[in-house]
N, C-alpha and C positions, 0 to 999 in steps of 0.2 A: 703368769699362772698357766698362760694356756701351752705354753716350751715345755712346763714342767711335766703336765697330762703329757704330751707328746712324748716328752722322754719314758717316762712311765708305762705306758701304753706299748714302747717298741721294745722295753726291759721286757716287760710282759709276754709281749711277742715272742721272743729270744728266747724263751723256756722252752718252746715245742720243740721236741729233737729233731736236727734238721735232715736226719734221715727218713723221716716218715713219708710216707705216699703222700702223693695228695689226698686220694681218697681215706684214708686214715684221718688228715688232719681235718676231711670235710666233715667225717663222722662224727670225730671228735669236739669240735665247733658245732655243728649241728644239737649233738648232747648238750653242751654248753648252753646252747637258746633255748631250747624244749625244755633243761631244767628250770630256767631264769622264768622261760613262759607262765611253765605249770604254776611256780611260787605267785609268782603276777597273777595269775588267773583265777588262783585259788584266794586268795587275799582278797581281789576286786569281787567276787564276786560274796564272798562275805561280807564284806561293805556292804556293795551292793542292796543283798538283801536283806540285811539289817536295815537299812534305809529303806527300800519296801517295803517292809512289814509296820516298817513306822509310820510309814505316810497312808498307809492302811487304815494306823489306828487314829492318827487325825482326821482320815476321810471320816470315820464313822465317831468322832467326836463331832464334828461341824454335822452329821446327820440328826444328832440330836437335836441340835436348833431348827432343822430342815421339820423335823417327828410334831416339834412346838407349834410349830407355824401351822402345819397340818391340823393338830387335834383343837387349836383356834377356830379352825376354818368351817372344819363337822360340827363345833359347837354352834355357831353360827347357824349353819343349814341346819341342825336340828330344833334350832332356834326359828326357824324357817317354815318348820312345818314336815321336816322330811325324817321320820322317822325309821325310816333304814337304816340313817346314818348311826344308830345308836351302836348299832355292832360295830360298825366300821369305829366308831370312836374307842370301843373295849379294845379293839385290835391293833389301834394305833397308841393305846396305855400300856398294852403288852409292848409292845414293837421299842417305846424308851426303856422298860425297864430290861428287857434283854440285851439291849444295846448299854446297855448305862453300866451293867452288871459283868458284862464281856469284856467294855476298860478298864472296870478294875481287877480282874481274874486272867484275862488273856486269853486264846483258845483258839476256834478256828471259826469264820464266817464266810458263810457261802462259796469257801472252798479257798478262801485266802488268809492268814495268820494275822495276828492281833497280839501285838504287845499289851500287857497290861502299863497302867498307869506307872510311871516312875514314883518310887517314895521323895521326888522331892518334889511332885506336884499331888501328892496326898490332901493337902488340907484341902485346897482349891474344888479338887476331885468331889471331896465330903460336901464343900459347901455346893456343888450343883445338884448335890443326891439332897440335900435339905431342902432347895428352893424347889425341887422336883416333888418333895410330897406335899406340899403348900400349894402346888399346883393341880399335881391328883387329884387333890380333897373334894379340889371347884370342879374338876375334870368328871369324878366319880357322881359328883350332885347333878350336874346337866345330863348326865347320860341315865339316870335314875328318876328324875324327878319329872315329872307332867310340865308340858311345853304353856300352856293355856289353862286358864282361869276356866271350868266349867261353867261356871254362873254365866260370865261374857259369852262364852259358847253360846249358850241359850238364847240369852237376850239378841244377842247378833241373828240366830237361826230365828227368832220371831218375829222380828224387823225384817228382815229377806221375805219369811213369809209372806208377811201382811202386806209388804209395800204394792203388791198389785193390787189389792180392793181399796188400797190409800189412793194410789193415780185412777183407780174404776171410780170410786165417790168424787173425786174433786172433780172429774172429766162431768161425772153425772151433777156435781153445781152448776159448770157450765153450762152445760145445756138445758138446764131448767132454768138460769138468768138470761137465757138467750131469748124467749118474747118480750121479755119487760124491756116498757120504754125507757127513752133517754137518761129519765131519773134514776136508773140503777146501771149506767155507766158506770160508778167506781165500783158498784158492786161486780162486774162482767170483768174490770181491771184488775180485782184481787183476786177472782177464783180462777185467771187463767194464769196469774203470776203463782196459783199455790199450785198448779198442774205443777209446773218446772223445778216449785221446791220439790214435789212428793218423789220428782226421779232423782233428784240429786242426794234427796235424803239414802234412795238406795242404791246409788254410786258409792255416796261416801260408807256406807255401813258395810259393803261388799270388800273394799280396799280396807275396812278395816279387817274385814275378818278374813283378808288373806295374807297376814300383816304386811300391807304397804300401806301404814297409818299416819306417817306422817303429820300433814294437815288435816288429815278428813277428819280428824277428830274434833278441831275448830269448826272445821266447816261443816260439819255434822249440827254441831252445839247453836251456830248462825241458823240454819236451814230451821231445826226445831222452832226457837223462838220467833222467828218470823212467819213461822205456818200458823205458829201459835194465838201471835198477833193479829195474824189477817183471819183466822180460825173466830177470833173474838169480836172485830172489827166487823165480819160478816152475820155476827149472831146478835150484834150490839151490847156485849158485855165489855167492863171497864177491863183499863188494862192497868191493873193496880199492882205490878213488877217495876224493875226500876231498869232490868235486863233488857225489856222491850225498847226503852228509851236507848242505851248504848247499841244497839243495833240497829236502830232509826226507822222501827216502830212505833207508829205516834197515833193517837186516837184520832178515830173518825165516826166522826158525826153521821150515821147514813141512815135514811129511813130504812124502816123495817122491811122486809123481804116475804112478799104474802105467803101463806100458809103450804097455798096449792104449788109453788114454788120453791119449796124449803123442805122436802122430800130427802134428797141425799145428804143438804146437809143436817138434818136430822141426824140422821144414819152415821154419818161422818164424824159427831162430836163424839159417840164413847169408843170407835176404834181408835181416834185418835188419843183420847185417854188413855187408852191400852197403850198405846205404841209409845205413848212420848214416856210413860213413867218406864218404861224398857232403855230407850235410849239415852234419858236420862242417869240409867245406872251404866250403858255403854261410854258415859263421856267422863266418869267419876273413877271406872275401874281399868287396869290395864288389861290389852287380854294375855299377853302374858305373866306368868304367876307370878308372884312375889317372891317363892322361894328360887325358882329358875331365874327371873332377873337380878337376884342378888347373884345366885352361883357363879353366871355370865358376865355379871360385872368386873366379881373378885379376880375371876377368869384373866380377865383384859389385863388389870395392875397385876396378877402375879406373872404374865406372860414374861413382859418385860423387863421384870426382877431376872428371870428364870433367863430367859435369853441374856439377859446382859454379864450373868456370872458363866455362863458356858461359853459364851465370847473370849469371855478374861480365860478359862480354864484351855482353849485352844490355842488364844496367842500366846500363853507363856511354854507349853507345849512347845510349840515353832520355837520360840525362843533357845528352848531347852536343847530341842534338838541342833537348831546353827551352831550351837556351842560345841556341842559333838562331831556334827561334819566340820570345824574349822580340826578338829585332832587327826579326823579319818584325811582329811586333803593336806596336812601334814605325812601322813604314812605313805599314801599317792605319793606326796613330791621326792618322798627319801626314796619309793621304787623306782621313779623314773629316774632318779639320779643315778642308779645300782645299773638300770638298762639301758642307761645309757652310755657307762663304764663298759660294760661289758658287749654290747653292741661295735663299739669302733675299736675293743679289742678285734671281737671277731674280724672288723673289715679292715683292720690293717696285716691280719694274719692271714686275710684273701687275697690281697690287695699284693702279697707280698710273693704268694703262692701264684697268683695267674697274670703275674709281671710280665711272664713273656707271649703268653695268650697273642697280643696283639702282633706281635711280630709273626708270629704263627699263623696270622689271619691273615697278614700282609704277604707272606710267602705264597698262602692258596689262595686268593686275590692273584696273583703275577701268573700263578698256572691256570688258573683259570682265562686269563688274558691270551697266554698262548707264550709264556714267557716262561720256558722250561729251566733255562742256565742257572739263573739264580739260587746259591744254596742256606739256607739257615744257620748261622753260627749261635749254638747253643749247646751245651757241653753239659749234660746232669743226670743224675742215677732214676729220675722221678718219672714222671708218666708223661709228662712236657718233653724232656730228654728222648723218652723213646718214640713221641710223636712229631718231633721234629726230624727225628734219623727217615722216620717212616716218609715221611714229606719229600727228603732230600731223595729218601731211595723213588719214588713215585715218579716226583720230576723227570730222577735221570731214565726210569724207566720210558717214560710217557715220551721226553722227546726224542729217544731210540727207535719207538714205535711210529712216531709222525715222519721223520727221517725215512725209515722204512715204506709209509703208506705214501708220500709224497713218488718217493719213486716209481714205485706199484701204480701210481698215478698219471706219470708222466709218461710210463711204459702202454700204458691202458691207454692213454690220449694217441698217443703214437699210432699203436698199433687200429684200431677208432677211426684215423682219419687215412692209413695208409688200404686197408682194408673196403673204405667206403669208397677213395678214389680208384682203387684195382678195378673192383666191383662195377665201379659206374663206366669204367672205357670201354667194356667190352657191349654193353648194353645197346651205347650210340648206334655203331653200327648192327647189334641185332633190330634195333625195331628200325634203324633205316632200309633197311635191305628187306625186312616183314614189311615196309610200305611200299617199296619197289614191285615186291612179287603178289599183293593183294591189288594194286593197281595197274598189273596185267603189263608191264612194261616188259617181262621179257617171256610173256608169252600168255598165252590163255590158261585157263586153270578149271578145274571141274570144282561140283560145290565141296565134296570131300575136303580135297587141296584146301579150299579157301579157309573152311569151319578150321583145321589142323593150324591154319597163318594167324587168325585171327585169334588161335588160342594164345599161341605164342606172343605175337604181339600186344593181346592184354595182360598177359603174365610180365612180358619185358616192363610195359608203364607200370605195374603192381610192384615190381623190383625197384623201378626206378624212382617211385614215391616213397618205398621205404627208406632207402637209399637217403633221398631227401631232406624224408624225417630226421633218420638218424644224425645227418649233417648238422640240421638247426636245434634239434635236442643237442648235440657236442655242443655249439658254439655257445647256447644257452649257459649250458653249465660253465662252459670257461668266462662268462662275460664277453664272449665276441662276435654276436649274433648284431650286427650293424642295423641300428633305427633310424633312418633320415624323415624325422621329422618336417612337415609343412601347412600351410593351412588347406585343407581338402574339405567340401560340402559333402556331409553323413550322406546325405540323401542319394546322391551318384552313386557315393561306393556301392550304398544299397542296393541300387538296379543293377550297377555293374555285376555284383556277385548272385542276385537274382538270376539275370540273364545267361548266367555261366552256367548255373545250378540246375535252369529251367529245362532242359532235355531231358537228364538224369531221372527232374520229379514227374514228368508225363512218358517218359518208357516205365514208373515202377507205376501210375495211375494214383497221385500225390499232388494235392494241390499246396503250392507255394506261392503267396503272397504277401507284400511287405506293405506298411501301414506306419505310411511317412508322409505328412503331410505338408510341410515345407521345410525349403533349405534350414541346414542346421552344419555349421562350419566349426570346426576345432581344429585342432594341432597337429598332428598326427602321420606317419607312418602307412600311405592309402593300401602300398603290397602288402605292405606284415597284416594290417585289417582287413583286406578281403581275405586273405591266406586265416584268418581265425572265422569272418563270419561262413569259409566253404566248409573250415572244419566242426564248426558247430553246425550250419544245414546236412552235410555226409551224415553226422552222428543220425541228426530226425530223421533223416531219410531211413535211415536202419533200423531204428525202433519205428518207426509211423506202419500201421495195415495198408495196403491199395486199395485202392476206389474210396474208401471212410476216410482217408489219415490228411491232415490238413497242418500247412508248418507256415508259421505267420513270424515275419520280421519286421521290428517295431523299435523307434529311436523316442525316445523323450529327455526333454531339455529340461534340468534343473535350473537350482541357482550355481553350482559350485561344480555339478558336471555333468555330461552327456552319459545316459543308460542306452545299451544296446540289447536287446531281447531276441531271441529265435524259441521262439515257443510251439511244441509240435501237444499231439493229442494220442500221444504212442504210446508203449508199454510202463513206461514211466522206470524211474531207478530204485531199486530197497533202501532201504533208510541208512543200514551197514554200509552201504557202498559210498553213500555220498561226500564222505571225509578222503574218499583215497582216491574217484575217478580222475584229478587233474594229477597224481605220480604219473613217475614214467612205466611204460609199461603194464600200467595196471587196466583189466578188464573185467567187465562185470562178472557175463557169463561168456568164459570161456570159447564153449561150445557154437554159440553163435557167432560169434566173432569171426572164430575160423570160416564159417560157412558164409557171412558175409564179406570179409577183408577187414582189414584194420593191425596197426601196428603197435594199439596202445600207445601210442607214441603223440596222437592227435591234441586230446586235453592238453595236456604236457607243457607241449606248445604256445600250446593258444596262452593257458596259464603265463607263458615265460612273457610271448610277446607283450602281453597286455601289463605285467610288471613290470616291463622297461615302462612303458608309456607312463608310468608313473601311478596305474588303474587298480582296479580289481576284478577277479571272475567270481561267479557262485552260481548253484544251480539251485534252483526248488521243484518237486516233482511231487506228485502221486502216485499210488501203483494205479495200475492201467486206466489213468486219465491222463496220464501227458510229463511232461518236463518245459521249464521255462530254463535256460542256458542266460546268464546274463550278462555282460563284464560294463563299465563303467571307465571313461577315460576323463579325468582332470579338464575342466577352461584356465586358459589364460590369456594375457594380451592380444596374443595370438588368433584366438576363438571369437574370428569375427566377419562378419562376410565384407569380401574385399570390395575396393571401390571400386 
């Protein structure tokens, strides 16, 4: 099967006229994916959002059991006592039927699209809009109807009342049984036991009338009949209830309580008449109403009727829809089958087109190597064809011109080294014969004479270090500048080139000092490294003021390799300059240069030597705070202090 595609595919291929450009056939293929794309793109995203808008209108189906649970919840709290909620609950009976009424019409909500109901989930639909007004009904009565029994209202608000002159009376029995002797013992035991009912009496009536009733309402009903008992037992009336006895209240026998001491409870026996036939209607009535505690019951069983058919009207929803995305991931899999036909068209008609690409890359690979001879064989009318000729012609150009510049090269070298050694014979004997006649050897000299030799003679060393220069910048370039490596201590070299240096810095009124604190041994090259740390001190010495200017040479031992520093407090370098001072020939400012000496040639140097050694140089500076000069040479086995 998959030979046949293959064949097919390269049949296919074989249609594009094989004269076409590349760029033709890239256009053309190109057209060929953007059409394929668009169809793809325009189809997914009809799916797409066909399938968003549905899941849309599922979300705001499942909102409607979210709406249920809500207007449960208000009903509650307004069952609670919170009467604000009443709006909130109109607003959340609004909130279902808008939602209820937008799945079956369709439309737009809060700014994203809503399928209406499918006709094949109609019935379903109908039956949540029925269990929805059965719910209403309870929904409209709670939000309508008085939370509280007015009557209980009262009785409760009279019981709150009174309960303080209830605990003031029975406090005031106690204390009027408090002289009498031992003999009214049980009497002092039941008026200090009815203190504790009279507060409990208005615990429990407070909890009821903020409805957390619960028990209080038992223990409301206990509290009464035993205040009642010990109310009677204290007056010596019979207890002829049968209530008293289940609560274990039991008659007592107790002398009579004298006159002069029977003041409060006087007083005490008709408010507690009052109070108890009050509380008694608190313990018989609920204080919620009858017509509200039915609404909020019905409430409760139509809930989860109503929830449990919008359950069923959502899962078969999903259901409805899986059945549709298994048709829509049917039309998916026929596009990917189409893009994917058409796809490895395209790449076998690329594949077939930039065949020679790679040789093409392999040919400027070889010139880029430095490998000119080599020509392309490739023979075609196409844009490959004429990039290859171009290739072939470039080569042959390129190593015509290297041909050309090598000789230019070796004439340049030539001419380089035959020019510096001209140059340098004649020199010898000028400044030999400038030290003959400055050292008065053949005869005396007036100061004129001498200021005239000593020009000369500093001009011959000024020639003769150019001269120098120029020798070790050639050899540099050619690779023939000789490093004989050995182990040498940083720290000598240091003083040694100190030492050399130190005349130069106390004729210009420059101080130079080095800040090496013990031996520190590497590898190295001692002449090529004094010959860089003179040309780094030369440098500060040129930029440093006299008398202020101060150039500090400094060695620090890493792990991996030795830094060498010459740090002066001189004009410092501009920022532009710092990428090009180690070229040859390159100088900052000109203008100074001249008037101090310098060949451009110094960095250059220093840079080369310090390359062979395997290091590296760099500068860091300020403007007129200074320059730090740095180079860095590699440890090895070698980089050890000898035994």
């Amino acid at each position: 099967m998959l030979d046949l595609f293959h064949a097919s595919f390269y049949r296919l291929a074989s249609c594009f006229p094989i004269k076409l450009k590349i760029t033709q056939k890239t256009y053309l293929l190109l057209s060929i994916i953007i059409g394929v794309s668009a169809i793809n793109l325009y189809l997914l995203l009809s799916i797409s959002q066909e399938n968003l808008d549905v899941l849309h209108s599922i979300s705001n189906a499942n909102n409607l059991k979210v709406i249920v649970e809500r207007i449960a919840g208000t009903a509650n709290s307004i069952a609670s006592g919170n009467e604000t909620d009443r709006q909130t609950l109109e607003a959340e009976i609004n909130d279902f039927d808008q939602t209820y009424t937008l799945l079956g019409t369709g439309g737009m909500s809060q700014g994203v699209a809503i399928v209406a109901t499918p006709s094949e989930l109609r019935p379903i639909y109908d039956q949540v809009g029925d269990s929805w007004q059965n719910y209403k009904q309870d929904t409209e009565k709670i939000r309508q109807e008085s939370v509280f029994d007015p009557k209980v209202k009262d009785a409760l608000s009279y019981v709150l009342g009174k309960n303080g002159d209830l605990i003031s009376l029975t406090n005031g029995v106690v204390n009027d049984l408090t002289p009498l002797d031992r003999n009214y013992n049980k009497h002092k035991m039941i008026a200090a036991q009815m203190v504790n009912i009279a507060k409990d009496i208005g615990q429990n009536t407070l909890l009821i009338s903020i409805g957390e009733g619960g028990n209080a309402t038992a223990s409301l009903k206990k509290d009464r009949i035993t205040f009642d008992g010990d109310l009677k037992n204290l007056e010596g009336s019979p207890l002829d209830n049968i209530e008293y006895a289940q609560y274990g209240v039991i008659q007592e026998n107790l002398p009579q309580i004298p006159r002069e001491n029977s003041s409060s409870l006087r007083s005490l026996d008709p408010l507690w008449a009052a109070e108890q036939t009050k509380i008694i209607f608190i313990e018989n009535n609920p204080l919620i109403s009858r017509e509200f505690g039915s609404a909020l019951k019905n409430l409760d069983n139509q809930r989860s009727t109503l929830l449990g058919v919008t359950s069923q009207f959502v899962d078969e929803w999903n259901k409805f829809i899986d059945s549709k995305l298994n048709q829509n991931v049917i039309v998916v899999q026929a596009l990917l089958i189409v893009d994917v036909m058409v796809f490895l068209l395209v790449m076998l008609s690329i594949r077939k087109s930039l065949s020679p690409l790679q040789m093409l890359t392999n040919a400027i690979i070889k010139v880029k190597e430095g490998i000119y001879s080599e020509r392309i064989d490739y023979n075609s009318n196409d844009e490959m064809g004429e990039l290859a000729n171009t290739i072939n012609s470039m080569a042959s150009t390129i190593q015509k011109k290297e041909e050309e510049t090598k000789k230019v090269e070796i004439a340049k070298d030539e001419f380089l080294a035959m020019i510096t050694h001209e140059l340098k014979t004649p020199l010898v004997p000028i400044q030999g014969y400038s030290d003959i006649l400055l050292g008065e050897h053949l005869g005396q000299l007036n100061k004129n004479q001498k200021e005239r030799l000593e020009i000369i003679r500093s001009s011959s060393m000024s020639l003769l270090q150019l001269i120098s220069d120029l020798l070790d910048a050639q050899k540099l370039e050619l690779g023939q500048l000789r490093i004989k490596k050995s182990n040498h201590n940083l720290k000598k070299t240091v003083e040694t080139t100190i030492i050399a240096m130190k005349p130069q810095a106390m004729a210009d009124q420059i101080q130079l000092v080095q800040n090496v604190d013990h031996d520190i041994y590497s590898n190295y090259d001692e002449e090529r490294i004094i010959q860089v740390l003179t040309n780094l001190v030369k440098n500060s010495l040129k930029a440093t003021p006299p008398k202020t200017g101060k150039i500090e040479v400094s060695v620090k031992d890493s792990q991996d390799e030795i830094i060498v520093s010459v740090k002066d407090n001189g004009k410092g370098i501009p920022i532009e300059a710092r990428d090009k001072i180690f070229k040859k020939f390159y100088q900052v400012d000109t203008s100074s240069t001249r008037e101090s000496g310098g060949s451009g040639l110094g960095l250059s140097i220093c840079k080369g030597i310090v390359d062979a050694h395997g290091g590296r140089i760099w500068v860091d500076s300020e403007m007129n705070k200074g320059s730090v000069f740095s180079f860095a040479l590699p440890k090895n086995e070698l980089s050890k202090t000898p035994v």
